[in-house]
PDB file of N, CA, C and O in Angstrom:
ATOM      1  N   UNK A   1       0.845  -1.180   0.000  1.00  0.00           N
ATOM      2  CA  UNK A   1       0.000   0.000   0.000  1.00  0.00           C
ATOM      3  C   UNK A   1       0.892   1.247   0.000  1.00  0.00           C
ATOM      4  O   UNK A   1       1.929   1.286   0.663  1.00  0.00           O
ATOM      5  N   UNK A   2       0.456   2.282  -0.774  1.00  0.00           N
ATOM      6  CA  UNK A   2       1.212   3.484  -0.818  1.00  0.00           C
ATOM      7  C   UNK A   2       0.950   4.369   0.244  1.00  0.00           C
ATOM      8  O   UNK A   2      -0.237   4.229   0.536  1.00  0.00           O
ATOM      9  N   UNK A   3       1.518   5.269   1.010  1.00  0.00           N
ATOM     10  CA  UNK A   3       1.449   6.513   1.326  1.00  0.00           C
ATOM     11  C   UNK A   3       0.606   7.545   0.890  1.00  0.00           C
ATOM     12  O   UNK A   3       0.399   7.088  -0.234  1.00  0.00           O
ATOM     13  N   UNK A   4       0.031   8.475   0.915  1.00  0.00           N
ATOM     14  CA  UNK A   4      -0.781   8.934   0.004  1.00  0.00           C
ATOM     15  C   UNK A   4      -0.305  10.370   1.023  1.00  0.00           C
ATOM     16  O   UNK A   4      -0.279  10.492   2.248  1.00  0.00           O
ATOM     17  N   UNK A   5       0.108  11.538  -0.319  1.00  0.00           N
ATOM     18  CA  UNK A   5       0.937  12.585   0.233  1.00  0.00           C
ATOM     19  C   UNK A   5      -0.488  13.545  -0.282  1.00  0.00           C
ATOM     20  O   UNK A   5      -1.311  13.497  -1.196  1.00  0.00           O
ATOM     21  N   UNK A   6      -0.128  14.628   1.204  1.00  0.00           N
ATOM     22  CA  UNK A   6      -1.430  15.551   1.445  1.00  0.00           C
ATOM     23  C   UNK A   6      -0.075  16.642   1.644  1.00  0.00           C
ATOM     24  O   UNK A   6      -0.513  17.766   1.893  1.00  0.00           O
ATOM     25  N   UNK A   7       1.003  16.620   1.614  1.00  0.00           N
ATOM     26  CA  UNK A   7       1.509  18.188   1.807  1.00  0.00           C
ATOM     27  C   UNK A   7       1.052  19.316   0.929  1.00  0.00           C
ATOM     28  O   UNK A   7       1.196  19.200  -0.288  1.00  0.00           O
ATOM     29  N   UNK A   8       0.550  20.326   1.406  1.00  0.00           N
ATOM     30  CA  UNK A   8       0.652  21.609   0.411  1.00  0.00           C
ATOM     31  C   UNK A   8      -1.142  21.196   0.440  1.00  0.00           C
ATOM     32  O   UNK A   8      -1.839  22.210   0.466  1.00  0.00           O
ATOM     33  N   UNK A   9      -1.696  20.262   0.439  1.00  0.00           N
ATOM     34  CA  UNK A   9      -3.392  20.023   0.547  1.00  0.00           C
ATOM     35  C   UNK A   9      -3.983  20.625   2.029  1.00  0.00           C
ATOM     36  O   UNK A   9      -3.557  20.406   3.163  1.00  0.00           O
ATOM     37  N   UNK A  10      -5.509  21.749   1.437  1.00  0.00           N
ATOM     38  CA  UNK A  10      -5.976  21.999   3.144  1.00  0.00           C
ATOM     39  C   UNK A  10      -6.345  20.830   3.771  1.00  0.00           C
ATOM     40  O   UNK A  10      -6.533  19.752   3.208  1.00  0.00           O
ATOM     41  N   UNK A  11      -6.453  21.086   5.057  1.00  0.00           N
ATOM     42  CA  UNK A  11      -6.769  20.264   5.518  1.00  0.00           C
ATOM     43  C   UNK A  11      -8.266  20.476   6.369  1.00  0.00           C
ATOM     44  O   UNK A  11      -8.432  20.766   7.554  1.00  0.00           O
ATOM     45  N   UNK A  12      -9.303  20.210   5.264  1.00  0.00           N
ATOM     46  CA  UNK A  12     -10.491  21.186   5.496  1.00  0.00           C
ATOM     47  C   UNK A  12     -11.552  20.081   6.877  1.00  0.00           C
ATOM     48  O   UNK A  12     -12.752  20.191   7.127  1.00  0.00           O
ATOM     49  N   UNK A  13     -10.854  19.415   7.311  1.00  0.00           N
ATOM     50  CA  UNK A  13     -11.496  19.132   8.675  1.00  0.00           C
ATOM     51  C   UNK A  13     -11.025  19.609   9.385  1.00  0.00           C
ATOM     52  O   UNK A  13     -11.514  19.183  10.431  1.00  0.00           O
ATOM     53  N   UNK A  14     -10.251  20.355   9.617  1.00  0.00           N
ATOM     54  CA  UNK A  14     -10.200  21.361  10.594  1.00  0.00           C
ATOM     55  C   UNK A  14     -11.265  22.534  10.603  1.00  0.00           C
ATOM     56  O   UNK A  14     -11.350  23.228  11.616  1.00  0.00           O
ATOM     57  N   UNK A  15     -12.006  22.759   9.609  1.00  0.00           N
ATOM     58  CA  UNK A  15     -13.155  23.638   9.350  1.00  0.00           C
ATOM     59  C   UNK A  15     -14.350  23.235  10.457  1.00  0.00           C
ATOM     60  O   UNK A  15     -15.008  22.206  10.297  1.00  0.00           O
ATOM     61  N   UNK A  16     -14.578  24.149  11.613  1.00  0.00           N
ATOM     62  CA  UNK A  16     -15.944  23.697  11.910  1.00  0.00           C
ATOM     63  C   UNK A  16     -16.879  23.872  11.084  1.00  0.00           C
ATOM     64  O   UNK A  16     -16.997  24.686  10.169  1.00  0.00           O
ATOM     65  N   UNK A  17     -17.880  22.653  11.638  1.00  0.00           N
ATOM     66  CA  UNK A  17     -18.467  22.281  10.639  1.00  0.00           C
ATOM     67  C   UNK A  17     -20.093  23.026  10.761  1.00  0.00           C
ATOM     68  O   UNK A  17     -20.937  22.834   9.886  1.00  0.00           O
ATOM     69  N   UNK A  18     -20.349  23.876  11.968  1.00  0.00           N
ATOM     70  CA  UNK A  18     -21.353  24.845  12.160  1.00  0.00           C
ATOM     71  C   UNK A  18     -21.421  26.331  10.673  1.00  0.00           C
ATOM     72  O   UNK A  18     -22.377  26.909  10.157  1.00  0.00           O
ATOM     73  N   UNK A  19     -20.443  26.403  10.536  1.00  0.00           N
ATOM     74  CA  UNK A  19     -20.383  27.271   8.904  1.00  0.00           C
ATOM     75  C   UNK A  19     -20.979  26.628   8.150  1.00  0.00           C
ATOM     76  O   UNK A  19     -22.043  27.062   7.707  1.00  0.00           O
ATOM     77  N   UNK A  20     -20.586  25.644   7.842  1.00  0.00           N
ATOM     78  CA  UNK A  20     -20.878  25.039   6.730  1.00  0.00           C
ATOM     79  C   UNK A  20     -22.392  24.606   6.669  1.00  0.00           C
ATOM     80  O   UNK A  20     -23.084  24.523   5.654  1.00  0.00           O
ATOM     81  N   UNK A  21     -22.719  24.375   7.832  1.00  0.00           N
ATOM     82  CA  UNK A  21     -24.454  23.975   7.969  1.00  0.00           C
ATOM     83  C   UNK A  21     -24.954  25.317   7.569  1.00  0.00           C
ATOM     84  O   UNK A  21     -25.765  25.461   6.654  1.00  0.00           O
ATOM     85  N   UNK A  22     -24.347  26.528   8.430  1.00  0.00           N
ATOM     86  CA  UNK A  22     -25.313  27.708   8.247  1.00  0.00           C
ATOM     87  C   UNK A  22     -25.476  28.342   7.123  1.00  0.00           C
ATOM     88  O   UNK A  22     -26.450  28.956   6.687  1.00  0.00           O
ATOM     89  N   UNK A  23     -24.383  28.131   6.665  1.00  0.00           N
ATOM     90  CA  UNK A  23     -23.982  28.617   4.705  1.00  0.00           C
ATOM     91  C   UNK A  23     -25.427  27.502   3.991  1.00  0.00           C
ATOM     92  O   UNK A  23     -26.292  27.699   3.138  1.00  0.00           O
ATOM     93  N   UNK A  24     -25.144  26.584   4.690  1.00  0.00           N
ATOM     94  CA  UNK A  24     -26.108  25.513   3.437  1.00  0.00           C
ATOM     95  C   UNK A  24     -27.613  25.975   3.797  1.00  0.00           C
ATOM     96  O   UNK A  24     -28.517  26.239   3.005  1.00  0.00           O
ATOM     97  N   UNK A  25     -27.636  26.001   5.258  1.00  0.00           N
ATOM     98  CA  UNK A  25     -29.238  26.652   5.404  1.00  0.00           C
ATOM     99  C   UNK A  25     -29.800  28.106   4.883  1.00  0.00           C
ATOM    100  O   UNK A  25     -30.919  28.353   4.435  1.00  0.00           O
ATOM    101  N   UNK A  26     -28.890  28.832   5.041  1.00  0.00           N
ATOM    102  CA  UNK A  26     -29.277  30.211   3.705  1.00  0.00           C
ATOM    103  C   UNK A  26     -29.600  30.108   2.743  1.00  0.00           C
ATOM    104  O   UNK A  26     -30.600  30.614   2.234  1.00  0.00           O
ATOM    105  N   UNK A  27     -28.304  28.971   1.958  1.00  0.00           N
ATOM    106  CA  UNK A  27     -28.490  29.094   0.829  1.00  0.00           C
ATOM    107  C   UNK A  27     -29.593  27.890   0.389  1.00  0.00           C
ATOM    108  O   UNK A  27     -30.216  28.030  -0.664  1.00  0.00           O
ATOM    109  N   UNK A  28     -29.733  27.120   0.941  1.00  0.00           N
ATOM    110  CA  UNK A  28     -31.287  26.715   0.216  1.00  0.00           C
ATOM    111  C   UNK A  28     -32.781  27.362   0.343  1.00  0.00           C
ATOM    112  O   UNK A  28     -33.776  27.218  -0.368  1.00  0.00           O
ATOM    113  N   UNK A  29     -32.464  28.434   1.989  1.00  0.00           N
ATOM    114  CA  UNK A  29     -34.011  29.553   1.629  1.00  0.00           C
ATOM    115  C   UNK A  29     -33.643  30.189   0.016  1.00  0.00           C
ATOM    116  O   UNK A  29     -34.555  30.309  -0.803  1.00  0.00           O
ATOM    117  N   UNK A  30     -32.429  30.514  -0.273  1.00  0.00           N
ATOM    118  CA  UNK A  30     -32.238  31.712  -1.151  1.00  0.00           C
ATOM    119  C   UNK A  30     -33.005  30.735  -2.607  1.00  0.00           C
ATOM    120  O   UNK A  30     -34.028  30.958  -3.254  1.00  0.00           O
ATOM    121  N   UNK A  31     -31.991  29.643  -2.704  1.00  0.00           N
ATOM    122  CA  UNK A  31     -32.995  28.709  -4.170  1.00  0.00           C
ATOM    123  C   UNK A  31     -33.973  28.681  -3.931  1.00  0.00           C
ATOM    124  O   UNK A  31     -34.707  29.053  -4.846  1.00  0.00           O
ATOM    125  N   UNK A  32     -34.772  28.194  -2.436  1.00  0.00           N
ATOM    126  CA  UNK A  32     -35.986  28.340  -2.637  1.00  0.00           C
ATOM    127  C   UNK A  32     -36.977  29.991  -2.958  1.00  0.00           C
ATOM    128  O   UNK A  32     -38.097  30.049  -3.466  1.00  0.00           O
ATOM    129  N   UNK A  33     -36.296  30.936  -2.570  1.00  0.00           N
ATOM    130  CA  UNK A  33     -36.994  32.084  -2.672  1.00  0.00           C
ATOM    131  C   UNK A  33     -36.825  32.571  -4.420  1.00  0.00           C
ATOM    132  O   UNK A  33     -37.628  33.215  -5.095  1.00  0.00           O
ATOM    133  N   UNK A  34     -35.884  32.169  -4.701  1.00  0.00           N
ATOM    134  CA  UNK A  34     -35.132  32.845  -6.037  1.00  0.00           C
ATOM    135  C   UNK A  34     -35.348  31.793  -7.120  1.00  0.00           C
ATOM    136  O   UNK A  34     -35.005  32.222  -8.221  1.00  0.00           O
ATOM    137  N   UNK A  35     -35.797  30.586  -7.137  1.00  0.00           N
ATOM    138  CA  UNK A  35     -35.185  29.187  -7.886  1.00  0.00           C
ATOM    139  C   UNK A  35     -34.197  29.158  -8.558  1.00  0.00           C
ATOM    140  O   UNK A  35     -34.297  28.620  -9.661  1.00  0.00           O
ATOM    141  N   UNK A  36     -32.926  29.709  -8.154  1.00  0.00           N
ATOM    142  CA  UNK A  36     -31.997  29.211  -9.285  1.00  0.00           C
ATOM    143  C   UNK A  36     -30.820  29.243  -8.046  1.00  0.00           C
ATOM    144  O   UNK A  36     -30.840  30.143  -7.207  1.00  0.00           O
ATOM    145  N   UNK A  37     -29.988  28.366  -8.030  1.00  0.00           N
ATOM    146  CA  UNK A  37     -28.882  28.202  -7.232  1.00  0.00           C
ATOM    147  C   UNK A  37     -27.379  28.712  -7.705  1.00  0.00           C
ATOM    148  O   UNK A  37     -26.266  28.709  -7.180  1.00  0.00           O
ATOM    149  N   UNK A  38     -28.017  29.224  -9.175  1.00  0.00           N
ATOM    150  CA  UNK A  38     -26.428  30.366  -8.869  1.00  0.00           C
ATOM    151  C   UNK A  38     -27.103  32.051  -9.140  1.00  0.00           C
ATOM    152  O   UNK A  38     -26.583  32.871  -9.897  1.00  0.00           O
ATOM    153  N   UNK A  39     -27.820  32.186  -8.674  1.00  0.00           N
ATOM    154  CA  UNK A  39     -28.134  33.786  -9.227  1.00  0.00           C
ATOM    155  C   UNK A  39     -27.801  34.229  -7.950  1.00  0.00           C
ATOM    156  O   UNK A  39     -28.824  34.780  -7.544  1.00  0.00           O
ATOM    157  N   UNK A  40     -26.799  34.308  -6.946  1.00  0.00           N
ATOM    158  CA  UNK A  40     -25.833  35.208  -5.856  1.00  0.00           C
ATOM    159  C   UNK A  40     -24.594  35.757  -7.032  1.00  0.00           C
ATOM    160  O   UNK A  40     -24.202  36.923  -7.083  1.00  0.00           O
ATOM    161  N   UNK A  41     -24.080  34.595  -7.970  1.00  0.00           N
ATOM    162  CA  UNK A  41     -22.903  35.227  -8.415  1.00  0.00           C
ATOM    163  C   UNK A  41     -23.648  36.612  -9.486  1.00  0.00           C
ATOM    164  O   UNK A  41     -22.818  37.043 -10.286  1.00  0.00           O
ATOM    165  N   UNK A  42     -24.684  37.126  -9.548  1.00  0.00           N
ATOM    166  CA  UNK A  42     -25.247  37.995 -10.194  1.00  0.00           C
ATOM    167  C   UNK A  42     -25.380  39.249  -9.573  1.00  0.00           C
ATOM    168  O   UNK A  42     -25.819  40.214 -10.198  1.00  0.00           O
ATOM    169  N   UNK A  43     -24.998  39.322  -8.265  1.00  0.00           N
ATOM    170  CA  UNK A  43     -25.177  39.977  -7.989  1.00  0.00           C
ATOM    171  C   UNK A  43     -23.890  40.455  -7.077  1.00  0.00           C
ATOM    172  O   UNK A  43     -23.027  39.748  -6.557  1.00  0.00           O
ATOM    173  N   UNK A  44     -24.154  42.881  -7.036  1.00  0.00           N
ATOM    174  CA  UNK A  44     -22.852  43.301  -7.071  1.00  0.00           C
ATOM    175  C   UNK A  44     -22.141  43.159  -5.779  1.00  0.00           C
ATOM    176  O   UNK A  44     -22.994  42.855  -4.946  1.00  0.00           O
ATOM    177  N   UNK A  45     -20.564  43.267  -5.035  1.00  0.00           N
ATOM    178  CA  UNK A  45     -20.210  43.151  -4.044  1.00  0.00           C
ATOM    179  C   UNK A  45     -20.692  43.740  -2.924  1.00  0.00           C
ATOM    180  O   UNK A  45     -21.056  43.295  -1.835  1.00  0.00           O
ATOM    181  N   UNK A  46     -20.632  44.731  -3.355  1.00  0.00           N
ATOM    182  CA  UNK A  46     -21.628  46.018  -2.233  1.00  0.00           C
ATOM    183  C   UNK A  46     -22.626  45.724  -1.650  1.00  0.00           C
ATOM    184  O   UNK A  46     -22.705  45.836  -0.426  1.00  0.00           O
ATOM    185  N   UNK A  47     -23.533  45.315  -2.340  1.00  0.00           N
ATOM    186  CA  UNK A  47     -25.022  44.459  -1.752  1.00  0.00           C
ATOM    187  C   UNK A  47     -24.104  43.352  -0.824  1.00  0.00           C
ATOM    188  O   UNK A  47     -24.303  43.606   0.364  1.00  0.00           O
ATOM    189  N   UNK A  48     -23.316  42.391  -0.966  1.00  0.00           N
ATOM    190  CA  UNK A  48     -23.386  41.376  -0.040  1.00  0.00           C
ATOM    191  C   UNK A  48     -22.325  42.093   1.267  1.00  0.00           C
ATOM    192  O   UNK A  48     -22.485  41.595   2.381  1.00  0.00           O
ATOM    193  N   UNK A  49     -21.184  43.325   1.127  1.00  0.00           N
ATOM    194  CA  UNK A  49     -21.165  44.082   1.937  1.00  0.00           C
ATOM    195  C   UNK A  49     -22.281  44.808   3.218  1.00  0.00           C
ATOM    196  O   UNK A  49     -22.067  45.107   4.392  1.00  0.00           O
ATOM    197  N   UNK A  50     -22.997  44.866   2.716  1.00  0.00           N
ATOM    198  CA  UNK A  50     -23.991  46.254   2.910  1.00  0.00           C
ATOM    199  C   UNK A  50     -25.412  44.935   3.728  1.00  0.00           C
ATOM    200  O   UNK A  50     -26.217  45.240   4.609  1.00  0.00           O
ATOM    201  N   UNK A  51     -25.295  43.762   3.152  1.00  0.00           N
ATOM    202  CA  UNK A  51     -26.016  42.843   4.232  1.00  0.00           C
ATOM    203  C   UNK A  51     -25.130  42.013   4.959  1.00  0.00           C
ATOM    204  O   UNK A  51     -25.805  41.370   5.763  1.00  0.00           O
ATOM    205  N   UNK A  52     -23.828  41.706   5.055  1.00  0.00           N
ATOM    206  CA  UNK A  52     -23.599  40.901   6.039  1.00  0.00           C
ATOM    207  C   UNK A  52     -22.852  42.281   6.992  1.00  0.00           C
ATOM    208  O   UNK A  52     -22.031  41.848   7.800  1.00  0.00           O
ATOM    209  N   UNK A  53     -23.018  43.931   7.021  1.00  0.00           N
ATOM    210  CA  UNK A  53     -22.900  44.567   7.914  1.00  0.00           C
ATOM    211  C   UNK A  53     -24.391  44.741   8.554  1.00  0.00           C
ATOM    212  O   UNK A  53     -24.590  45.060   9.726  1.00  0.00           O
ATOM    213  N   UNK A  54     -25.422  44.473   7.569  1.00  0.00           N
ATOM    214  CA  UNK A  54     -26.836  44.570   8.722  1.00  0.00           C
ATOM    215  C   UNK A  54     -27.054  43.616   9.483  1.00  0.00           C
ATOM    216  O   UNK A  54     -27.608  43.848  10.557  1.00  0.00           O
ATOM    217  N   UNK A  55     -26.628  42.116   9.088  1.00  0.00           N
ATOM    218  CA  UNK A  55     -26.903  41.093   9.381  1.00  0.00           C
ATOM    219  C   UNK A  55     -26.554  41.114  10.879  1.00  0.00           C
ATOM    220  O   UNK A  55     -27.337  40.789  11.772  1.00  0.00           O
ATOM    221  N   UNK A  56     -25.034  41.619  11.085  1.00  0.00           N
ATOM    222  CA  UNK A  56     -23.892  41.306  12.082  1.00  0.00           C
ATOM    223  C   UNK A  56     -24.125  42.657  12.861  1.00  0.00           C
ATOM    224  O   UNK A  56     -23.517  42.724  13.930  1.00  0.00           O
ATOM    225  N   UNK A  57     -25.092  44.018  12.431  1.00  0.00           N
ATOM    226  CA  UNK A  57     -25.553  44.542  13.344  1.00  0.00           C
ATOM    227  C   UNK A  57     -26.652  44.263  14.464  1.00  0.00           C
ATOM    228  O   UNK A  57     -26.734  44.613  15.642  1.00  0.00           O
ATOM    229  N   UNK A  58     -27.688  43.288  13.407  1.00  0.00           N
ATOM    230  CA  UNK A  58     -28.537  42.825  14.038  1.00  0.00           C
ATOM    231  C   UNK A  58     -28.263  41.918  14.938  1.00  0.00           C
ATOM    232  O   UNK A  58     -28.751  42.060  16.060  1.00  0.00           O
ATOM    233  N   UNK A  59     -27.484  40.867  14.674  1.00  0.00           N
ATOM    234  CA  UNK A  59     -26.777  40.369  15.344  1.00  0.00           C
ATOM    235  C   UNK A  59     -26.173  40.649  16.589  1.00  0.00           C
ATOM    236  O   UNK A  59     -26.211  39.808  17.487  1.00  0.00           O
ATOM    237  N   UNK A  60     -25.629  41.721  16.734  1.00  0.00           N
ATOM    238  CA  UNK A  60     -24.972  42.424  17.568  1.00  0.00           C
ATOM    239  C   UNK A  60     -26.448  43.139  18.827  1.00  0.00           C
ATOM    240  O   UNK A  60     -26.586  43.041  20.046  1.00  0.00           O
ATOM    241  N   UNK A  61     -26.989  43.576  18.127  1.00  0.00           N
ATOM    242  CA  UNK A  61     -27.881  43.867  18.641  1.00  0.00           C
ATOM    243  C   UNK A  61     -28.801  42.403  19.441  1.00  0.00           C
ATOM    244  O   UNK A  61     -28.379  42.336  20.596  1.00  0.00           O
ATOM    245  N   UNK A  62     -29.328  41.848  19.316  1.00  0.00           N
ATOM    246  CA  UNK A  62     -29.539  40.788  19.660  1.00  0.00           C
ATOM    247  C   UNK A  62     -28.798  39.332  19.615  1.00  0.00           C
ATOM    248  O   UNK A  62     -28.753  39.139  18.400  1.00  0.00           O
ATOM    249  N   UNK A  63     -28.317  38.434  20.102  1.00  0.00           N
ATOM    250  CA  UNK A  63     -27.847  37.147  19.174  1.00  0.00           C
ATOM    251  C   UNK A  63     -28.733  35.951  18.985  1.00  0.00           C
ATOM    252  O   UNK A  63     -28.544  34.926  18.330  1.00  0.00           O
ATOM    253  N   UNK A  64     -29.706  36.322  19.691  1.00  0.00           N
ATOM    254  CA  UNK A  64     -30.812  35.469  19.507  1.00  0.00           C
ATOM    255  C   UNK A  64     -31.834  35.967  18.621  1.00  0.00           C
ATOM    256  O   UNK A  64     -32.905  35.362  18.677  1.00  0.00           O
ATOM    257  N   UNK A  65     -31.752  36.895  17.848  1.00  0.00           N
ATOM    258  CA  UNK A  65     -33.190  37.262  17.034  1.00  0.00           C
ATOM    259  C   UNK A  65     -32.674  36.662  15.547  1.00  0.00           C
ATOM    260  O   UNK A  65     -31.562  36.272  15.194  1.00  0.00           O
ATOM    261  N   UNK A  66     -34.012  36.759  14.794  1.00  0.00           N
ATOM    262  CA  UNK A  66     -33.567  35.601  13.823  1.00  0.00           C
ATOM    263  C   UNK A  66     -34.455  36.450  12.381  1.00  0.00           C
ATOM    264  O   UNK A  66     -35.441  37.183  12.462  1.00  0.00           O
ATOM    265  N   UNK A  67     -33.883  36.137  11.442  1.00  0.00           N
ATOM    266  CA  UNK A  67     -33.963  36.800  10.077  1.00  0.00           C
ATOM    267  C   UNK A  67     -35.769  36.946   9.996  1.00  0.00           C
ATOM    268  O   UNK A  67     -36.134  35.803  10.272  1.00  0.00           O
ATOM    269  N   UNK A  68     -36.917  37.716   9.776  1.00  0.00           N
ATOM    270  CA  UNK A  68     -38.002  37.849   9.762  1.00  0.00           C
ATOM    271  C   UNK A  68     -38.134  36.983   8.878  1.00  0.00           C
ATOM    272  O   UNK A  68     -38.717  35.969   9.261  1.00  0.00           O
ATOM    273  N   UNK A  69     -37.818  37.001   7.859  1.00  0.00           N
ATOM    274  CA  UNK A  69     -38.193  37.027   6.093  1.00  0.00           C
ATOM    275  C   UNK A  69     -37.951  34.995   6.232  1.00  0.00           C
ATOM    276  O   UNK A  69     -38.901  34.223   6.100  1.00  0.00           O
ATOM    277  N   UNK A  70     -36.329  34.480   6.544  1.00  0.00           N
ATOM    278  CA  UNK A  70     -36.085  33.372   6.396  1.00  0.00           C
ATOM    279  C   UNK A  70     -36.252  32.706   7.833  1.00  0.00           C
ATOM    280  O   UNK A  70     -36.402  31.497   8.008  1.00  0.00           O
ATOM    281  N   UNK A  71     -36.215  33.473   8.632  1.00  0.00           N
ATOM    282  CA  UNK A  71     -36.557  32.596   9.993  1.00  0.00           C
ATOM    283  C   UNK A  71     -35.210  31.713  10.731  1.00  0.00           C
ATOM    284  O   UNK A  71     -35.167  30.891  11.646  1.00  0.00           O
ATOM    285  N   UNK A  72     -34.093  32.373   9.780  1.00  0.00           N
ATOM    286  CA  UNK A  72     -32.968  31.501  10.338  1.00  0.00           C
ATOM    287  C   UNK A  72     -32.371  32.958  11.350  1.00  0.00           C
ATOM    288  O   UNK A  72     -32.847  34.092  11.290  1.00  0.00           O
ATOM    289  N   UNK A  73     -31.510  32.615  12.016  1.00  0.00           N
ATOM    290  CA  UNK A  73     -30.618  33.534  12.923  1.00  0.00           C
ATOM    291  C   UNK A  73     -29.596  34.157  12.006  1.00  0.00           C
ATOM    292  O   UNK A  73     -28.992  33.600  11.089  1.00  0.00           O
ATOM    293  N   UNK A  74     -29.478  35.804  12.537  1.00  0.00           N
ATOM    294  CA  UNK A  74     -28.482  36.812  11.512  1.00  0.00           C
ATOM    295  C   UNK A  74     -27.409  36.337  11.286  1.00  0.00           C
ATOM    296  O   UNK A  74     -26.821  36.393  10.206  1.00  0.00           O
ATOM    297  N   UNK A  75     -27.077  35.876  12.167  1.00  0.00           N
ATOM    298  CA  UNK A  75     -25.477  35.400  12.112  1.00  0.00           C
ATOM    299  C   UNK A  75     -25.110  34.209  10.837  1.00  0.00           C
ATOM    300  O   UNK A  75     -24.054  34.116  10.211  1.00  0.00           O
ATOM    301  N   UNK A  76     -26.406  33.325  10.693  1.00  0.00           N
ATOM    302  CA  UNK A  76     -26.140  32.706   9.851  1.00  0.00           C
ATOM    303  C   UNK A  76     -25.931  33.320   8.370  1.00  0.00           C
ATOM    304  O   UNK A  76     -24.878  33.159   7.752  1.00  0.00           O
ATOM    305  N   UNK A  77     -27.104  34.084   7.829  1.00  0.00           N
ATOM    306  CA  UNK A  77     -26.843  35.540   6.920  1.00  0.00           C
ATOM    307  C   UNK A  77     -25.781  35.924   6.955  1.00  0.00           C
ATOM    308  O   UNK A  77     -25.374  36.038   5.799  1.00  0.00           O
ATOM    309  N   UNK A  78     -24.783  36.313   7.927  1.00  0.00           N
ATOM    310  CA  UNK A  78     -24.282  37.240   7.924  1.00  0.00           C
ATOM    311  C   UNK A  78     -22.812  35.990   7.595  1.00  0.00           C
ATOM    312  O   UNK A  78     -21.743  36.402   7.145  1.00  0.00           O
ATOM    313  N   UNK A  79     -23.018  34.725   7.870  1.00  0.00           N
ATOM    314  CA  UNK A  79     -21.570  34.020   7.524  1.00  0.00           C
ATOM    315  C   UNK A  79     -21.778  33.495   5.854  1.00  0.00           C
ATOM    316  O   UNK A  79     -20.832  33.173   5.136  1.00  0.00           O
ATOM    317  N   UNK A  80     -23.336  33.489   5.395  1.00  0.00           N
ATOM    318  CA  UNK A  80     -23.591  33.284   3.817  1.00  0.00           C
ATOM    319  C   UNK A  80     -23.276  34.311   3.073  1.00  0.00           C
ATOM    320  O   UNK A  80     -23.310  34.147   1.853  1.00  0.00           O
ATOM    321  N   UNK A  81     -22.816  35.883   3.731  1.00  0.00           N
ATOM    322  CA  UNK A  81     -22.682  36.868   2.735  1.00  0.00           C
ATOM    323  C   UNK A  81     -21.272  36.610   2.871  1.00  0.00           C
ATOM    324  O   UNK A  81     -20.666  36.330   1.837  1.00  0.00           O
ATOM    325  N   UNK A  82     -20.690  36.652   3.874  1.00  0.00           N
ATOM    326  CA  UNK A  82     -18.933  36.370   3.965  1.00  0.00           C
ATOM    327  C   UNK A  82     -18.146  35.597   3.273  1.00  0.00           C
ATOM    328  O   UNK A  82     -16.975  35.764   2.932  1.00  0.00           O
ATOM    329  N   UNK A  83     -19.359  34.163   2.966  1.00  0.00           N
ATOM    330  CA  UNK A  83     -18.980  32.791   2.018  1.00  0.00           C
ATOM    331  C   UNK A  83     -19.042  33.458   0.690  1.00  0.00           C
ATOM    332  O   UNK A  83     -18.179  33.035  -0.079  1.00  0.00           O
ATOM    333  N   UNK A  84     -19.983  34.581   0.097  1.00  0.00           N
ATOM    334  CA  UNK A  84     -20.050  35.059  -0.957  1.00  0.00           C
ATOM    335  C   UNK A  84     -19.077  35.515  -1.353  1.00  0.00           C
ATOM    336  O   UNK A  84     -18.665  35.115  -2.442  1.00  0.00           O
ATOM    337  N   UNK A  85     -18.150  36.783  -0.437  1.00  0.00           N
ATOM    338  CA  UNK A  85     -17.798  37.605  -0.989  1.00  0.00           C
ATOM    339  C   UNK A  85     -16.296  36.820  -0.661  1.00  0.00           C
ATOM    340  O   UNK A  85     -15.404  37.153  -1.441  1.00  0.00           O
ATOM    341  N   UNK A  86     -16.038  36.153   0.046  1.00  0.00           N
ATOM    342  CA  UNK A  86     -14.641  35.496  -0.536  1.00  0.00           C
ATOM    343  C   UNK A  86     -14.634  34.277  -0.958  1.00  0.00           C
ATOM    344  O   UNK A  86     -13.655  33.587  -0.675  1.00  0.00           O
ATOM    345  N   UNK A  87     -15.733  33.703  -1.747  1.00  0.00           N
ATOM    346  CA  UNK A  87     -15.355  33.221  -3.052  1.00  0.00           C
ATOM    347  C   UNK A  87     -15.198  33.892  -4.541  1.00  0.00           C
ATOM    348  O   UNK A  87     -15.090  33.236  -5.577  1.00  0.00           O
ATOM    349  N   UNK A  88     -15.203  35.214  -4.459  1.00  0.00           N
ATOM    350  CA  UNK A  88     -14.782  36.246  -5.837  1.00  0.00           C
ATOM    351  C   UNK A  88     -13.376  36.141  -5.548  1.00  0.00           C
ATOM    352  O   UNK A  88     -12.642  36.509  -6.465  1.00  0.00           O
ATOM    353  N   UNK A  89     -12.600  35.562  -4.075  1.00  0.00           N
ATOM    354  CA  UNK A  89     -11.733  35.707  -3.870  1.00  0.00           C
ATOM    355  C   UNK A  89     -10.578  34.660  -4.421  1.00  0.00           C
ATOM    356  O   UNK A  89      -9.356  34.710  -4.558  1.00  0.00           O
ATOM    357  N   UNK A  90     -11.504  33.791  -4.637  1.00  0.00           N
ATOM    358  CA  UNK A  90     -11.122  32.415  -5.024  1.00  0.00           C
ATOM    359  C   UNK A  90     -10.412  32.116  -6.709  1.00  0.00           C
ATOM    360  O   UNK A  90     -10.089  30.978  -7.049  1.00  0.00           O
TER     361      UNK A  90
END
């Protein structure tokens, strides 16, 4: 059996894995509100600026109050606009 070389590879279990749920729970209100699962890349940086600073105010303001519209908690919003805007980064 070989070795199997991971140098220079992330090592993306180190990622908690609470992001990744909350990213996925946004983003399936958003297909469901929008039906199409890529129409975020359509839209400009500023907008996903300009909501994950309301999101993370609201947030701030409460940490328990939760998006009216999707019913999920700001914070989660506010880590789906962050996932947005640094994957342009990508």
């Amino acid at each position: 059996m070989r070795a199997k070389d991971d140098e220079g590879k992330l090592k993306v279990s180190l990622c908690p894995t609470g992001i990744i749920r909350a990213v996925a729970r946004v983003r399936e209100f958003g297909v469901r509100k929008y039906g199409d699962k890529d129409n975020w890349k359509q839209v400009e940086r500023e907008r996903y600026v300009d909501a994950l600073l309301r999101h993370l105010l609201l947030y701030l303001d409460d940490p328990l109050a939760l998006d009216e519209e999707s019913g999920l908690p700001h914070l989660e919003h506010a880590a789906c606009n962050l996932a947005f805007l640094l994957e342009d980064y990508e």
